[in-house]
C-alpha positions in Angstrom: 104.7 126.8 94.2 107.8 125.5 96.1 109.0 121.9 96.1 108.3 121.2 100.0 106.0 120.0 101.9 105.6 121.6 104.7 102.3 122.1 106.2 100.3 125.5 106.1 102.1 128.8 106.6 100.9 132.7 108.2 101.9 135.5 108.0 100.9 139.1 109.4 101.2 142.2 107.3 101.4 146.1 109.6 100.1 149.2 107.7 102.6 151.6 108.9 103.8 155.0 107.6 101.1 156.4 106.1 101.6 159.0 103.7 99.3 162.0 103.3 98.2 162.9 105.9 96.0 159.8 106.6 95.2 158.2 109.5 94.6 153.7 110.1 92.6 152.8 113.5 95.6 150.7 115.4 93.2 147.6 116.2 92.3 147.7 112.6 96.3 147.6 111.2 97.1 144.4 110.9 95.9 141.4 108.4 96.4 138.2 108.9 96.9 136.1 106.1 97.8 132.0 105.5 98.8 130.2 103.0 97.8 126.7 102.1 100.9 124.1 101.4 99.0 122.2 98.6 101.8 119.8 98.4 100.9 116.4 98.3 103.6 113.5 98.3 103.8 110.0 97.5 106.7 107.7 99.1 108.4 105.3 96.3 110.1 102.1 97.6 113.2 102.0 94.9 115.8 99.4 94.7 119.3 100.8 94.6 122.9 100.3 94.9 124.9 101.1 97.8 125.4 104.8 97.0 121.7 105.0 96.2 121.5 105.3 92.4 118.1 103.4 91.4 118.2 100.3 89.6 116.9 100.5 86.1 114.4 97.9 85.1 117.1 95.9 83.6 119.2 95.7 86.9 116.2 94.5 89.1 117.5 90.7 89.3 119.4 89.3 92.4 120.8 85.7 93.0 120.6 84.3 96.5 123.4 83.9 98.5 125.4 86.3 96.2 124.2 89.0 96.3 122.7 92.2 98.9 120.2 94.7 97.8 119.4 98.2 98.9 116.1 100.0 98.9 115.2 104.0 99.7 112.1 105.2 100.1 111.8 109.1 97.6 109.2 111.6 97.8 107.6 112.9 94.6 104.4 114.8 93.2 101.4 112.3 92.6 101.8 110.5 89.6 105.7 111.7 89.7 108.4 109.5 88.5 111.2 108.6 91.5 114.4 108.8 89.0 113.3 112.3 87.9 114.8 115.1 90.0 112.5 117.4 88.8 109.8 115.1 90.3 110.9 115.5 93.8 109.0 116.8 96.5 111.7 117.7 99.8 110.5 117.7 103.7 110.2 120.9 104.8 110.0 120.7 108.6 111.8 118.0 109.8 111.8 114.2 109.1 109.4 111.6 108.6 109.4 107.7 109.1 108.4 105.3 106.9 107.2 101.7 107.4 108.1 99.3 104.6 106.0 96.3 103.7 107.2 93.5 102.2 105.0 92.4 99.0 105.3 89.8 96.2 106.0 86.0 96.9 110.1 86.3 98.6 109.6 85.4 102.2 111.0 87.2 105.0 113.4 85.9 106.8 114.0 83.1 104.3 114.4 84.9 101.1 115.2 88.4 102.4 116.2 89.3 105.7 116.0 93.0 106.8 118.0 95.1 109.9 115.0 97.0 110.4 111.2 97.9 109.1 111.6 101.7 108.5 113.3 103.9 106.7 113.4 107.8 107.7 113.4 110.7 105.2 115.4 113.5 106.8 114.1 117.3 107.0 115.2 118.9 104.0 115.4 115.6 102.0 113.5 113.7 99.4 114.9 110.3 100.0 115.9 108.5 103.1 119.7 106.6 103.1 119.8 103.1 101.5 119.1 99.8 103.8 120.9 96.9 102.9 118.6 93.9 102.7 120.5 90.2 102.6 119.4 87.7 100.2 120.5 84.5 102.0 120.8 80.8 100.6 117.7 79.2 101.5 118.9 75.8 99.9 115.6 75.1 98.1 114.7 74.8 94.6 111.6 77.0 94.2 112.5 78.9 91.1 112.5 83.0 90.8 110.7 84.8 93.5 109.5 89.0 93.7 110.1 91.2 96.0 108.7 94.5 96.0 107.9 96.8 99.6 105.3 99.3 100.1 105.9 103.1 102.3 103.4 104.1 104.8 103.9 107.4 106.8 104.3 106.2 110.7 103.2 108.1 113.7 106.5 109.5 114.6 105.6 111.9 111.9 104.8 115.3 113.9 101.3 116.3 113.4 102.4 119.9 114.0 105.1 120.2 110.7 102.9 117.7 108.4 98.7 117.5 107.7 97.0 114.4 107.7 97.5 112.4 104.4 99.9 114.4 103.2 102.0 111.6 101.6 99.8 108.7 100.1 102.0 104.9 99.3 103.0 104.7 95.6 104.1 101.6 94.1 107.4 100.0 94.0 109.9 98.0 91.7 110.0 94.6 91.8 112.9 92.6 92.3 113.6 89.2 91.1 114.9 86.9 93.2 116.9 83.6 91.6 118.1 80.6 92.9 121.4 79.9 93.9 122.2 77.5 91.2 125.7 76.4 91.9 124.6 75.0 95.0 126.6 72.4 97.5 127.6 69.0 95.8 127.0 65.7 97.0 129.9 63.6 96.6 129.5 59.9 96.6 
């Protein structure tokens, strides 16, 4: 079993050359034969730095107005662990698109602000590019808030390269989101 999904695969094989003195009817010559891709993915939401190395557990904190964070979607086997190489499941024919949706209690557009809503996982790949996501100041006391996202395959996924369902959402990290504590000063 390879490490790609890439939808089902044919393949023809031509009797030809027959030794002995034997004889094949022409019509009857060649087999047909397919093989089923029985690769199922799931899409991981991971936070990450810049260069895309995921965050360990440890690292999944973020202060507002400090500090950006980065998220990539990665394709692994069911059940299969994101940080794992080993784990990894690559696109065979050609990208795929990814919708990300914001979970936990961090509001968008408030807590988090994002460029965009997708991220793409190029053919050959088993992670899209990072996406910078800002954490602005919201100026409010509300104490620690989570973000985590959730991947959903999108239509511009070619029914022709990929079957139906063949990448389910998996869970995310959670990030932590804390208050800009040095806030601005009142002067009397």
């Amino acid at each position: 079993d390879d490490k790609f999904i890439e939808g089902d695969e044919g393949f023809s094989s031509v009797i030809t050359d027959i030794k002995g003195g034997g004889t094949v009817d022409p019509d009857k010559a060649i087999a047909e034969s397919k093989i089923e891709d029985n690769d199922i993915a799931e899409a991981h939401v991971v936070f990450c730095d810049k260069d895309g190395n995921i965050l360990t557990p440890d690292q999944l904190h973020a202060q507002e107005g400090h500090d950006d964070i980065y998220v990539k979607v990665v394709l692994t086997v069911v059940g299969g662990d994101p940080t794992k190489d080993a784990d990894r499941l690559e696109l065979g024919n050609g990208s795929a698109t990814f919708k990300l949706t914001p979970g936990g209690n961090a509001t968008a557009g408030t807590d988090f602000v994002m460029d965009k809503s997708s991220l793409t996982v190029p053919g050959g790949k088993s992670e899209s590019a990072p996406m910078k996501i800002k954490l602005p100041d919201d100026f409010q006391s509300e104490g620690p808030e989570k973000l985590s996202f959730k991947a959903e395959a999108t239509d511009a996924i070619s029914k022709a390269h990929y079957p139906d369902g063949f990448v389910q959402p998996a869970g995310s990290s959670e990030m932590t989101i804390d208050d800009y504590i040095d806030g601005p000063k009142i002067l009397a």
